[in-house]
N, C-alpha and C positions, 0 to 999 in steps of 0.2 A: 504494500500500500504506500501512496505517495500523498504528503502534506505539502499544497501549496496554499500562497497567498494570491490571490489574486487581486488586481488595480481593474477598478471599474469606475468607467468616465460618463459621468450625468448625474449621479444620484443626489439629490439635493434632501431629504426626506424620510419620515418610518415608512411612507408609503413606498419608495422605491426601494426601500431594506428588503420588506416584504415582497414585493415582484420577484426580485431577484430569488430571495429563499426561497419562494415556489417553484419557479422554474427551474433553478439548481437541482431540486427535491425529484424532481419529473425524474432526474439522469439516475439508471441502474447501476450500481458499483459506486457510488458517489456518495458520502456521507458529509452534510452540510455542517462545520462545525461552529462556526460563526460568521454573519454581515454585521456589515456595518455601511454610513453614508464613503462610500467609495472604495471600497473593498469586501474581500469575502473569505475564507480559511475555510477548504476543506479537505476531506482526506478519500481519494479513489485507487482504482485496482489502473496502475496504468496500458495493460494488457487491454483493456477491453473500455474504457473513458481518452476519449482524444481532444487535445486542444480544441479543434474544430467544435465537436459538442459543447465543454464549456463553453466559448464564444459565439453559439450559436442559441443558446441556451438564456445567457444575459442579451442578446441584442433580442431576443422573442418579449425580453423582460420591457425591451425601451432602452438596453444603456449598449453601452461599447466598453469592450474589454479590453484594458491598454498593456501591451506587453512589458 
């Protein structure tokens, strides 16, 4: 399993906290361990979760995921 942080560009908000955690939540192998306004810490199986899903996942949110 792999812990990253992830930089997320737009979130101003508990409302965009919460978007984001749902839609992180949606991803299998992914365990959401904290948001926050412009960020997010979670822990997945990097075998079977790829960048792309994360960042596909936050932009479904409304935000963009800054590498």
């Amino acid at each position: 399993m792999k812990t990253a942080e992830l930089k997320i560009e737009g979130m101003t908000c508990h409302h965009c906290v919460m978007a984001v955690k749902k839609e992180l939540s949606r991803i299998e192998n992914l365990k959401v361990e904290d948001v926050q306004i412009g960020s997010a810490k979670v822990e997945y199986d990097e075998a079977k979760v790829t960048d792309k899903m994360l960042a596909d996942a936050i932009e479904e949110a409304g935000y963009k995921l800054v590498n």
